[in-house]
C-alpha positions in Angstrom: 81.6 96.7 100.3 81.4 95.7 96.7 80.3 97.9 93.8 77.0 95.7 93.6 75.8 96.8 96.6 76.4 100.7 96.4 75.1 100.5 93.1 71.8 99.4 94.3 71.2 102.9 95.0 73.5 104.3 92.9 71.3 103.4 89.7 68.1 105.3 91.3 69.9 108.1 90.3 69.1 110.1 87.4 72.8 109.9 85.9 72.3 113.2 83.4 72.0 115.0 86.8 74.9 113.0 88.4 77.2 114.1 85.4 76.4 117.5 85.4 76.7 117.9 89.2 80.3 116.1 88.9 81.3 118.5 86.1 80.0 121.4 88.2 80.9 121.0 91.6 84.9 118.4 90.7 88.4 120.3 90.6 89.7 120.9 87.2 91.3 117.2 86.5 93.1 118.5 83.5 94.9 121.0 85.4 97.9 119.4 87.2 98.6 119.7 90.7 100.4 122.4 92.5 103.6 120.8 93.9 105.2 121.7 97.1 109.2 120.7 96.2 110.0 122.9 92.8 109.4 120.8 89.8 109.4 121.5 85.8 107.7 119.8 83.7 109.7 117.8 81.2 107.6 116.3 79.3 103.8 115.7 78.1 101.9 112.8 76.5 98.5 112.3 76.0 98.4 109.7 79.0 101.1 111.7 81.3 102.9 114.3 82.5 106.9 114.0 83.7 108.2 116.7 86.0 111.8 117.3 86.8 112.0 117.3 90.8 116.4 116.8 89.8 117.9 119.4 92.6 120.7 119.4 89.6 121.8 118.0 86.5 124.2 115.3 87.6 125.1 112.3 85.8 124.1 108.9 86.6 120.9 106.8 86.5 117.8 108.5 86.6 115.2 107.6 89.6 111.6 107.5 88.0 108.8 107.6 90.7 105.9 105.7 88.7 102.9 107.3 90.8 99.9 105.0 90.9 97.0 104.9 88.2 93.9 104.3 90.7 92.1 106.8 92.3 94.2 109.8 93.5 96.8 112.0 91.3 100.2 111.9 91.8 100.9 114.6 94.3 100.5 111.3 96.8 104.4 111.8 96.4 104.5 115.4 97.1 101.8 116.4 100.1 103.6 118.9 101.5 106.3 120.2 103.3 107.5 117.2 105.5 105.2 114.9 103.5 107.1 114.5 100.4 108.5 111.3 99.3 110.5 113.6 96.4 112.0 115.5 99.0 113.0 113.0 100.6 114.7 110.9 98.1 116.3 114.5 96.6 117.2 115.5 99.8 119.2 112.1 100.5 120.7 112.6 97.5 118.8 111.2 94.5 120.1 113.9 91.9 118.4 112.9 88.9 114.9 112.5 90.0 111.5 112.2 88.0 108.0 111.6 88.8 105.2 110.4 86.6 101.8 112.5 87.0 99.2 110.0 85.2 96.4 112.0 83.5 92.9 112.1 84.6 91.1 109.8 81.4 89.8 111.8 78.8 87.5 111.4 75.1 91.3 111.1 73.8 92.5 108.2 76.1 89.4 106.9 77.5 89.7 103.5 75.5 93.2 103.1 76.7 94.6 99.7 78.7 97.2 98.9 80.2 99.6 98.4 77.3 99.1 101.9 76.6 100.6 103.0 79.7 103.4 100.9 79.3 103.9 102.1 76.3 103.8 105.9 77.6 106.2 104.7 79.9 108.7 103.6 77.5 108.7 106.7 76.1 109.8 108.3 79.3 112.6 105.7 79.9 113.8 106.3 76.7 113.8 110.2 77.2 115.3 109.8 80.2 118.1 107.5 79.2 118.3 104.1 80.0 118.5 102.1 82.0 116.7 103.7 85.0 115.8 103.1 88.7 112.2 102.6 88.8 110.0 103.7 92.3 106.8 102.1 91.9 104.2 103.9 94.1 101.1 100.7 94.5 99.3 100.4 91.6 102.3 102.3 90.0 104.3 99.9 91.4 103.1 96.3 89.8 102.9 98.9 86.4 106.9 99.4 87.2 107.5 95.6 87.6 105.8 94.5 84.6 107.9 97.2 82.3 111.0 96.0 83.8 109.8 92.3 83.1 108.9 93.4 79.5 112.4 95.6 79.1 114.6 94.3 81.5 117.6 95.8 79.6 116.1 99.1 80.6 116.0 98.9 84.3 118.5 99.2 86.7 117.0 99.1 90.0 113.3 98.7 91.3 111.5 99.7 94.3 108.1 98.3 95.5 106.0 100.2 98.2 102.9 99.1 99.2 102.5 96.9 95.5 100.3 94.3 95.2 102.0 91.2 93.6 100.2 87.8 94.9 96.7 88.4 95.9 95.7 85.6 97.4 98.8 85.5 99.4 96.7 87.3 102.2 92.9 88.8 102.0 92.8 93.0 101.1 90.6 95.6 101.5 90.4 95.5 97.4 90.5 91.6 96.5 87.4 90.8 98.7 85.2 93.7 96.6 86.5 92.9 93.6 85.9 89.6 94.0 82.1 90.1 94.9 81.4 92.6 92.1 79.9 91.3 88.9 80.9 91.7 85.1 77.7 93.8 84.5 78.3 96.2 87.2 81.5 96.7 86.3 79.7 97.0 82.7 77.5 99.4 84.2 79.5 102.0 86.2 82.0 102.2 83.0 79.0 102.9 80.5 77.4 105.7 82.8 80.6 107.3 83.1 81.0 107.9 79.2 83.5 104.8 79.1 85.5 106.0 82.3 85.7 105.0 85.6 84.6 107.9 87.4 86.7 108.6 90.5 83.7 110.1 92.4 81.7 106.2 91.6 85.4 104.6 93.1 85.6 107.2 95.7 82.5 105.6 97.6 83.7 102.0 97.5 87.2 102.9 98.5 88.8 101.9 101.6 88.8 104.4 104.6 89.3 104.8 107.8 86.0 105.4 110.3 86.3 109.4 110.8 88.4 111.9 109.0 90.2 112.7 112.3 91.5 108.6 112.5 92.4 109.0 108.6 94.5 112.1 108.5 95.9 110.6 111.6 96.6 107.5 109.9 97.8 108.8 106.5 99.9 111.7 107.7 101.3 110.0 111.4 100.3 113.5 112.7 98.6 113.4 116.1 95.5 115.1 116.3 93.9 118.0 116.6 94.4 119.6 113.0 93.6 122.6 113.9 96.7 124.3 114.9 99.0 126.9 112.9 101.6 123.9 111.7 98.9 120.9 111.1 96.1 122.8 110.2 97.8 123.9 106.2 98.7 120.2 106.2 95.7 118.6 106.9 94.3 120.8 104.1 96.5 120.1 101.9 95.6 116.2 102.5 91.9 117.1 102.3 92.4 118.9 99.1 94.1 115.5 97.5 91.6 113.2 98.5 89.0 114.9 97.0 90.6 115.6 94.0 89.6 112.0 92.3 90.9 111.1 88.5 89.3 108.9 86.0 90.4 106.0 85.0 89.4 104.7 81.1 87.4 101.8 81.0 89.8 99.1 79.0 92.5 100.1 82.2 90.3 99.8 84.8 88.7 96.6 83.8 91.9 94.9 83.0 93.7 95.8 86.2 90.5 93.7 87.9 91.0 91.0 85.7 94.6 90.5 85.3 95.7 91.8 88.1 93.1 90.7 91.2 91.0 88.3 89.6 93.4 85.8 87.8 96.3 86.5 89.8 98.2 86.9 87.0 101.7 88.7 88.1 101.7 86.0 90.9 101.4 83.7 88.1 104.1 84.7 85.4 100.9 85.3 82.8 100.4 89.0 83.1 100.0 90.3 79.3 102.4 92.7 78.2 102.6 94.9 74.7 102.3 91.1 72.8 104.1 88.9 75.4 103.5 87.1 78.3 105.6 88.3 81.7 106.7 86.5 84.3 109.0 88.2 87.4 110.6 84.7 87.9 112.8 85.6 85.0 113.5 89.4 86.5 117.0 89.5 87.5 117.1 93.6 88.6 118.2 93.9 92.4 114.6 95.1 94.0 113.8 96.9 97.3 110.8 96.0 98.8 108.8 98.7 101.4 105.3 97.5 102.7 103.3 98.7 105.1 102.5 96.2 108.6 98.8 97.6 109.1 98.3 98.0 104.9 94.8 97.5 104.1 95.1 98.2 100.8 98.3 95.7 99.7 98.9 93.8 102.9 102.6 92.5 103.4 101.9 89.0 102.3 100.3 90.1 98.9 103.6 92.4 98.5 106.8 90.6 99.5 105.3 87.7 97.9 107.0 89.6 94.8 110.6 88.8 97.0 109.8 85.2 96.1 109.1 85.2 92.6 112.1 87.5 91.5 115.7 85.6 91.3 117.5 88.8 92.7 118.9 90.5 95.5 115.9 91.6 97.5 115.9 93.9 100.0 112.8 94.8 102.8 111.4 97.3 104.6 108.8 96.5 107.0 107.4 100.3 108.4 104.6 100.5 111.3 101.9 102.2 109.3 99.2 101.6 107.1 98.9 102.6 103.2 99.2 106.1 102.5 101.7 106.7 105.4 103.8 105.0 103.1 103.7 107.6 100.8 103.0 110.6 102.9 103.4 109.9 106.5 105.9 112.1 109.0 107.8 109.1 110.5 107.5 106.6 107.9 109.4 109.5 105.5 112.1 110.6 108.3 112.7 107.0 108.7 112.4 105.0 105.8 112.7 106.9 102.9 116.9 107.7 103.5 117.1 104.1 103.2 115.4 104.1 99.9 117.7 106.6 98.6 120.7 105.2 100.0 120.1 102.1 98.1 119.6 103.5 94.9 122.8 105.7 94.7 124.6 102.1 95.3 126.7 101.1 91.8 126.2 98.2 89.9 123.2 96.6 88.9 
Protein backbone atom coordinates (compact mmCIF):
# COMPACT_ATOMS: atom_id res chain seq x y z
CA UNK A 1 0.00 0.00 0.00
CA UNK A 2 1.59 3.27 -0.74
CA UNK A 3 1.85 6.24 1.51
CA UNK A 4 -0.78 8.09 -0.87
CA UNK A 5 -3.33 5.99 0.04
CA UNK A 6 -2.93 5.83 3.96
CA UNK A 7 -2.55 9.31 3.90
CA UNK A 8 -5.89 9.92 2.53
CA UNK A 9 -7.02 9.49 5.94
CA UNK A 10 -4.13 10.16 7.60
CA UNK A 11 -4.44 14.08 6.76
CA UNK A 12 -8.14 14.16 8.45
CA UNK A 13 -6.30 14.12 11.35
CA UNK A 14 -5.72 16.95 13.49
CA UNK A 15 -1.80 16.49 13.57
CA UNK A 16 -1.27 18.85 16.95
CA UNK A 17 -3.24 16.00 18.50
CA UNK A 18 -1.33 13.29 16.56
CA UNK A 19 2.09 14.72 17.94
CA UNK A 20 1.13 15.03 21.29
CA UNK A 21 -0.46 11.56 21.50
CA UNK A 22 2.94 10.08 19.92
CA UNK A 23 5.01 12.02 22.51
CA UNK A 24 2.62 10.70 25.21
CA UNK A 25 1.79 7.30 24.71
CA UNK A 26 5.90 6.27 22.37
CA UNK A 27 8.88 4.61 24.48
CA UNK A 28 11.67 6.97 25.29
CA UNK A 29 13.62 6.92 21.70
CA UNK A 30 16.54 8.59 23.31
CA UNK A 31 17.08 6.04 25.74
CA UNK A 32 18.92 3.02 24.19
CA UNK A 33 17.79 -0.41 24.32
CA UNK A 34 18.35 -2.91 27.07
CA UNK A 35 20.58 -5.68 25.51
CA UNK A 36 20.35 -9.25 26.34
CA UNK A 37 24.37 -10.32 25.58
CA UNK A 38 26.57 -7.80 28.00
CA UNK A 39 27.61 -4.86 26.08
CA UNK A 40 29.52 -1.35 26.94
CA UNK A 41 29.13 1.40 25.34
CA UNK A 42 32.18 2.62 23.54
CA UNK A 43 31.39 5.37 22.06
CA UNK A 44 28.71 8.22 21.38
CA UNK A 45 28.03 10.61 18.45
CA UNK A 46 25.35 12.75 17.83
CA UNK A 47 23.94 10.25 15.02
CA UNK A 48 25.13 6.87 17.05
CA UNK A 49 25.92 4.84 19.65
CA UNK A 50 28.89 1.91 19.51
CA UNK A 51 28.69 -0.86 22.13
CA UNK A 52 31.42 -3.32 22.86
CA UNK A 53 29.70 -6.88 22.62
CA UNK A 54 34.07 -8.10 22.41
CA UNK A 55 33.79 -11.36 24.98
CA UNK A 56 37.72 -10.05 25.26
CA UNK A 57 40.23 -7.82 24.13
CA UNK A 58 41.96 -9.91 21.49
CA UNK A 59 43.88 -8.70 18.57
CA UNK A 60 42.87 -8.78 15.08
CA UNK A 61 40.19 -7.14 12.88
CA UNK A 62 37.34 -5.81 14.41
CA UNK A 63 33.72 -7.13 13.24
CA UNK A 64 31.34 -3.93 12.99
CA UNK A 65 27.56 -5.01 12.80
CA UNK A 66 26.17 -1.83 10.86
CA UNK A 67 22.46 -2.23 12.23
CA UNK A 68 19.95 -0.81 9.72
CA UNK A 69 18.69 2.95 9.65
CA UNK A 70 14.77 2.29 8.72
CA UNK A 71 12.26 1.64 11.11
CA UNK A 72 13.30 -0.47 14.08
CA UNK A 73 16.47 0.13 16.60
CA UNK A 74 19.19 -1.92 16.59
CA UNK A 75 18.41 -4.52 19.15
CA UNK A 76 17.11 -6.44 15.75
CA UNK A 77 20.69 -7.93 16.43
CA UNK A 78 20.22 -8.71 20.05
CA UNK A 79 16.31 -10.02 20.74
CA UNK A 80 17.05 -12.23 23.19
CA UNK A 81 18.48 -15.19 24.56
CA UNK A 82 18.65 -17.61 21.46
CA UNK A 83 17.82 -14.66 19.18
CA UNK A 84 20.94 -12.79 19.06
CA UNK A 85 22.95 -12.45 15.99
CA UNK A 86 25.92 -11.00 18.60
CA UNK A 87 25.83 -14.03 20.38
CA UNK A 88 26.11 -15.80 17.87
CA UNK A 89 28.96 -14.44 15.99
CA UNK A 90 30.85 -13.95 19.73
CA UNK A 91 30.04 -17.24 20.58
CA UNK A 92 31.67 -18.69 17.29
CA UNK A 93 34.40 -16.86 18.01
CA UNK A 94 34.22 -13.24 16.73
CA UNK A 95 36.44 -11.61 19.64
CA UNK A 96 36.52 -8.19 18.71
CA UNK A 97 32.88 -7.49 18.04
CA UNK A 98 30.86 -4.07 17.70
CA UNK A 99 27.53 -3.07 16.88
CA UNK A 100 26.21 0.23 15.69
CA UNK A 101 22.90 1.54 17.54
CA UNK A 102 21.65 4.35 14.99
CA UNK A 103 19.86 7.21 16.94
CA UNK A 104 16.29 7.87 16.79
CA UNK A 105 16.38 11.63 14.63
CA UNK A 106 16.35 14.47 16.69
CA UNK A 107 16.21 18.80 16.37
CA UNK A 108 20.17 18.20 16.34
CA UNK A 109 20.30 15.67 13.36
CA UNK A 110 16.98 15.93 11.89
CA UNK A 111 18.50 17.62 8.58
CA UNK A 112 21.03 14.88 8.29
CA UNK A 113 21.52 12.56 4.92
CA UNK A 114 23.12 9.97 4.14
CA UNK A 115 26.63 11.37 3.90
CA UNK A 116 26.25 12.16 7.47
CA UNK A 117 26.06 8.65 8.39
CA UNK A 118 28.86 7.71 6.45
CA UNK A 119 30.65 10.12 7.87
CA UNK A 120 29.69 8.95 11.58
CA UNK A 121 30.69 5.82 10.37
CA UNK A 122 34.12 6.74 9.57
CA UNK A 123 34.54 7.84 12.76
CA UNK A 124 33.93 4.49 14.23
CA UNK A 125 36.21 2.68 11.74
CA UNK A 126 38.79 4.85 12.58
CA UNK A 127 38.26 4.32 16.46
CA UNK A 128 38.14 0.96 15.97
CA UNK A 129 41.25 0.61 13.83
CA UNK A 130 41.28 -0.14 10.44
CA UNK A 131 40.63 -1.88 8.29
CA UNK A 132 37.54 -3.71 9.67
CA UNK A 133 34.96 -6.51 8.77
CA UNK A 134 31.84 -4.91 8.11
CA UNK A 135 28.21 -6.86 8.91
CA UNK A 136 25.72 -4.94 7.17
CA UNK A 137 22.21 -5.68 8.65
CA UNK A 138 19.48 -4.47 5.37
CA UNK A 139 19.38 -1.00 5.09
CA UNK A 140 22.60 -1.08 7.23
CA UNK A 141 23.92 -3.23 4.86
CA UNK A 142 23.83 -1.22 1.28
CA UNK A 143 25.12 1.83 4.06
CA UNK A 144 28.15 -0.81 4.76
CA UNK A 145 28.75 -1.36 0.99
CA UNK A 146 28.79 2.12 -0.03
CA UNK A 147 31.53 3.03 2.85
CA UNK A 148 33.67 0.24 1.78
CA UNK A 149 33.21 1.56 -1.99
CA UNK A 150 34.13 5.13 -0.72
CA UNK A 151 37.15 3.73 1.70
CA UNK A 152 38.07 0.57 0.41
CA UNK A 153 41.48 0.74 2.15
CA UNK A 154 39.42 0.57 5.32
CA UNK A 155 37.63 -2.65 4.92
CA UNK A 156 38.59 -5.99 5.17
CA UNK A 157 35.75 -8.15 4.83
CA UNK A 158 31.89 -7.45 4.11
CA UNK A 159 28.83 -9.26 4.91
CA UNK A 160 25.32 -8.67 3.28
CA UNK A 161 22.12 -10.02 4.84
CA UNK A 162 18.98 -9.38 3.58
CA UNK A 163 20.56 -5.96 1.54
CA UNK A 164 18.91 -4.53 -1.15
CA UNK A 165 21.46 -3.83 -4.03
CA UNK A 166 19.47 -4.07 -7.59
CA UNK A 167 15.84 -3.27 -7.21
CA UNK A 168 14.47 -4.04 -10.14
CA UNK A 169 16.26 -7.29 -10.19
CA UNK A 170 12.96 -8.76 -8.69
CA UNK A 171 9.62 -6.74 -7.34
CA UNK A 172 9.64 -5.99 -3.18
CA UNK A 173 7.38 -5.38 -0.71
CA UNK A 174 9.19 -1.71 -0.56
CA UNK A 175 9.94 -0.85 -4.37
CA UNK A 176 6.29 -1.26 -5.43
CA UNK A 177 5.12 1.52 -2.59
CA UNK A 178 7.81 3.61 -3.14
CA UNK A 179 7.29 3.62 -6.51
CA UNK A 180 3.53 4.62 -6.19
CA UNK A 181 4.01 7.34 -3.60
CA UNK A 182 4.38 10.93 -4.79
CA UNK A 183 6.99 13.73 -4.11
CA UNK A 184 4.35 15.83 -2.22
CA UNK A 185 3.41 13.03 0.05
CA UNK A 186 6.60 12.29 0.84
CA UNK A 187 6.75 16.29 1.20
CA UNK A 188 3.89 15.96 3.44
CA UNK A 189 4.52 13.23 5.96
CA UNK A 190 8.24 14.76 6.53
CA UNK A 191 6.79 18.44 7.17
CA UNK A 192 4.07 17.15 9.81
CA UNK A 193 6.59 15.32 11.48
CA UNK A 194 8.72 18.46 12.34
CA UNK A 195 11.21 17.49 9.42
CA UNK A 196 11.35 13.62 10.46
CA UNK A 197 10.07 10.67 9.37
CA UNK A 198 7.99 9.53 12.09
CA UNK A 199 8.29 5.79 12.71
CA UNK A 200 4.62 5.55 13.89
CA UNK A 201 3.53 7.35 10.03
CA UNK A 202 6.17 4.32 8.54
CA UNK A 203 4.93 1.80 10.94
CA UNK A 204 1.40 1.73 9.12
CA UNK A 205 2.79 1.34 5.56
CA UNK A 206 5.34 -1.31 6.57
CA UNK A 207 5.28 -4.73 5.52
CA UNK A 208 3.71 -7.46 7.88
CA UNK A 209 2.54 -10.52 8.03
CA UNK A 210 -1.63 -11.07 8.40
CA UNK A 211 -1.85 -11.84 12.37
CA UNK A 212 0.73 -11.27 15.00
CA UNK A 213 0.57 -15.08 15.72
CA UNK A 214 1.95 -15.72 11.74
CA UNK A 215 4.50 -12.80 12.40
CA UNK A 216 6.19 -13.80 15.55
CA UNK A 217 6.10 -17.16 14.02
CA UNK A 218 7.71 -15.87 10.99
CA UNK A 219 10.25 -13.58 12.57
CA UNK A 220 11.32 -15.67 15.54
CA UNK A 221 10.99 -19.55 13.72
CA UNK A 222 9.17 -20.32 16.99
CA UNK A 223 6.06 -22.49 16.69
CA UNK A 224 3.09 -21.19 18.19
CA UNK A 225 1.41 -20.81 21.00
CA UNK A 226 3.45 -17.84 22.84
CA UNK A 227 2.06 -18.37 25.72
CA UNK A 228 4.19 -20.71 27.50
CA UNK A 229 7.00 -20.24 30.34
CA UNK A 230 10.01 -20.30 27.52
CA UNK A 231 8.21 -18.42 24.44
CA UNK A 232 6.07 -16.28 26.21
CA UNK A 233 9.38 -13.70 27.66
CA UNK A 234 10.44 -14.06 23.97
CA UNK A 235 7.56 -13.07 22.21
CA UNK A 236 7.51 -10.02 24.44
CA UNK A 237 10.53 -9.18 24.02
CA UNK A 238 9.76 -9.21 20.01
CA UNK A 239 6.51 -7.26 20.78
CA UNK A 240 8.42 -4.76 22.77
CA UNK A 241 10.86 -4.06 19.57
CA UNK A 242 8.40 -3.64 17.12
CA UNK A 243 6.74 -1.15 18.76
CA UNK A 244 9.51 0.67 19.64
CA UNK A 245 9.76 2.72 16.09
CA UNK A 246 12.74 5.44 15.47
CA UNK A 247 12.72 8.50 13.34
CA UNK A 248 14.32 8.93 10.59
CA UNK A 249 15.50 12.83 9.43
CA UNK A 250 14.01 13.98 6.47
CA UNK A 251 17.16 14.60 4.04
CA UNK A 252 18.01 10.52 5.01
CA UNK A 253 14.85 9.28 4.42
CA UNK A 254 14.15 10.98 1.18
CA UNK A 255 17.41 10.19 -0.23
CA UNK A 256 17.37 6.53 0.50
CA UNK A 257 13.90 6.66 -1.83
CA UNK A 258 15.68 8.39 -4.37
CA UNK A 259 18.97 7.02 -4.63
CA UNK A 260 18.47 3.96 -3.47
CA UNK A 261 14.83 2.59 -4.91
CA UNK A 262 13.96 5.01 -7.23
CA UNK A 263 17.05 5.48 -9.53
CA UNK A 264 18.61 2.35 -8.79
CA UNK A 265 21.55 3.84 -8.20
CA UNK A 266 23.95 1.14 -6.20
CA UNK A 267 22.85 -1.21 -9.09
CA UNK A 268 24.02 1.42 -11.25
CA UNK A 269 27.69 2.43 -9.97
CA UNK A 270 26.08 6.22 -9.38
CA UNK A 271 25.23 6.18 -5.71
CA UNK A 272 26.58 9.68 -4.21
CA UNK A 273 29.06 9.38 -1.65
CA UNK A 274 30.81 12.34 0.73
CA UNK A 275 31.70 14.24 -2.93
CA UNK A 276 32.14 11.15 -5.20
CA UNK A 277 30.38 8.87 -7.25
CA UNK A 278 30.53 4.89 -6.10
CA UNK A 279 30.39 2.12 -7.96
CA UNK A 280 30.72 -1.68 -6.33
CA UNK A 281 32.16 -2.83 -9.74
CA UNK A 282 35.45 -1.39 -8.55
CA UNK A 283 35.04 -3.19 -4.85
CA UNK A 284 37.56 -5.72 -4.59
CA UNK A 285 36.82 -6.79 -0.65
CA UNK A 286 35.96 -10.73 -0.45
CA UNK A 287 31.92 -10.40 0.43
CA UNK A 288 29.55 -12.96 2.06
CA UNK A 289 26.28 -12.71 0.91
CA UNK A 290 23.13 -14.18 3.36
CA UNK A 291 19.52 -13.62 1.93
CA UNK A 292 16.55 -14.75 2.87
CA UNK A 293 14.31 -17.30 0.15
CA UNK A 294 10.69 -16.07 1.28
CA UNK A 295 12.26 -12.14 1.96
CA UNK A 296 9.69 -9.72 1.29
CA UNK A 297 11.47 -6.99 2.20
CA UNK A 298 14.99 -7.54 -0.06
CA UNK A 299 14.05 -10.61 -2.16
CA UNK A 300 17.13 -12.77 -3.31
CA UNK A 301 17.29 -11.36 -6.78
CA UNK A 302 17.46 -7.61 -5.57
CA UNK A 303 20.38 -8.88 -3.09
CA UNK A 304 22.85 -11.37 -4.77
CA UNK A 305 22.49 -9.13 -7.66
CA UNK A 306 25.38 -7.27 -5.48
CA UNK A 307 27.47 -10.93 -6.18
CA UNK A 308 27.50 -9.71 -9.76
CA UNK A 309 28.54 -6.28 -9.65
CA UNK A 310 31.51 -6.79 -7.08
CA UNK A 311 34.91 -8.32 -8.83
CA UNK A 312 35.59 -10.48 -5.65
CA UNK A 313 35.36 -13.64 -4.04
CA UNK A 314 31.70 -13.96 -3.15
CA UNK A 315 30.30 -16.26 -0.99
CA UNK A 316 26.21 -17.25 -0.38
CA UNK A 317 23.98 -18.18 1.91
CA UNK A 318 20.52 -19.02 0.84
CA UNK A 319 18.36 -19.60 4.52
CA UNK A 320 14.54 -20.82 4.35
CA UNK A 321 13.02 -17.83 6.02
CA UNK A 322 11.79 -14.61 5.39
CA UNK A 323 13.25 -11.06 6.60
CA UNK A 324 13.64 -10.67 10.13
CA UNK A 325 14.45 -14.42 10.78
CA UNK A 326 17.49 -13.41 9.30
CA UNK A 327 18.24 -11.38 12.04
CA UNK A 328 16.46 -13.01 14.86
CA UNK A 329 15.12 -16.28 13.96
CA UNK A 330 15.95 -19.75 16.12
CA UNK A 331 17.09 -21.89 13.14
CA UNK A 332 18.25 -19.37 10.74
CA UNK A 333 20.91 -18.33 13.95
CA UNK A 334 21.77 -22.07 15.01
CA UNK A 335 22.42 -22.60 11.44
CA UNK A 336 23.67 -19.91 9.51
CA UNK A 337 25.20 -17.60 11.62
CA UNK A 338 28.50 -20.10 12.59
CA UNK A 339 29.08 -19.82 9.09
CA UNK A 340 29.21 -16.14 9.11
CA UNK A 341 31.65 -16.21 11.79
CA UNK A 342 33.68 -18.86 10.55
CA UNK A 343 34.37 -16.78 7.46
CA UNK A 344 35.30 -13.83 8.99
CA UNK A 345 38.10 -15.22 11.46
CA UNK A 346 39.65 -16.51 7.89
CA UNK A 347 43.20 -14.41 7.19
CA UNK A 348 43.89 -12.42 4.38
CA UNK A 349 41.86 -10.06 2.68
Amino acid sequence: MPWDSWTRQFWAWPLASLDMWRLALAPDLGAPPQWTTPARLALELAALRLWDFSPGDDAGAAVLVVSPFALHDARIADLAPGHSLMAALRDNGCRRLHLIEWKSATPATERHGVDDLLAALNVVVDDLGAPVDLVGLCQGGWLSLVYAARFPAKTRRLVAVGTPVDVEAAPSALSAPVAQTSEATLRHLIAAGGGCMRGAHMAHVWPREADEEARLADSLELAPPFDDPLTAPIAAAFQAWDRRTVDLPGPYFCEVVRHLYRENALARGAFPALGRMVDLRGLDKPLFLLVGETDAIAPPAQALAAGRLIGADIETARAPCGHLALFMGRRTLARQWPRVAAWLREEGS
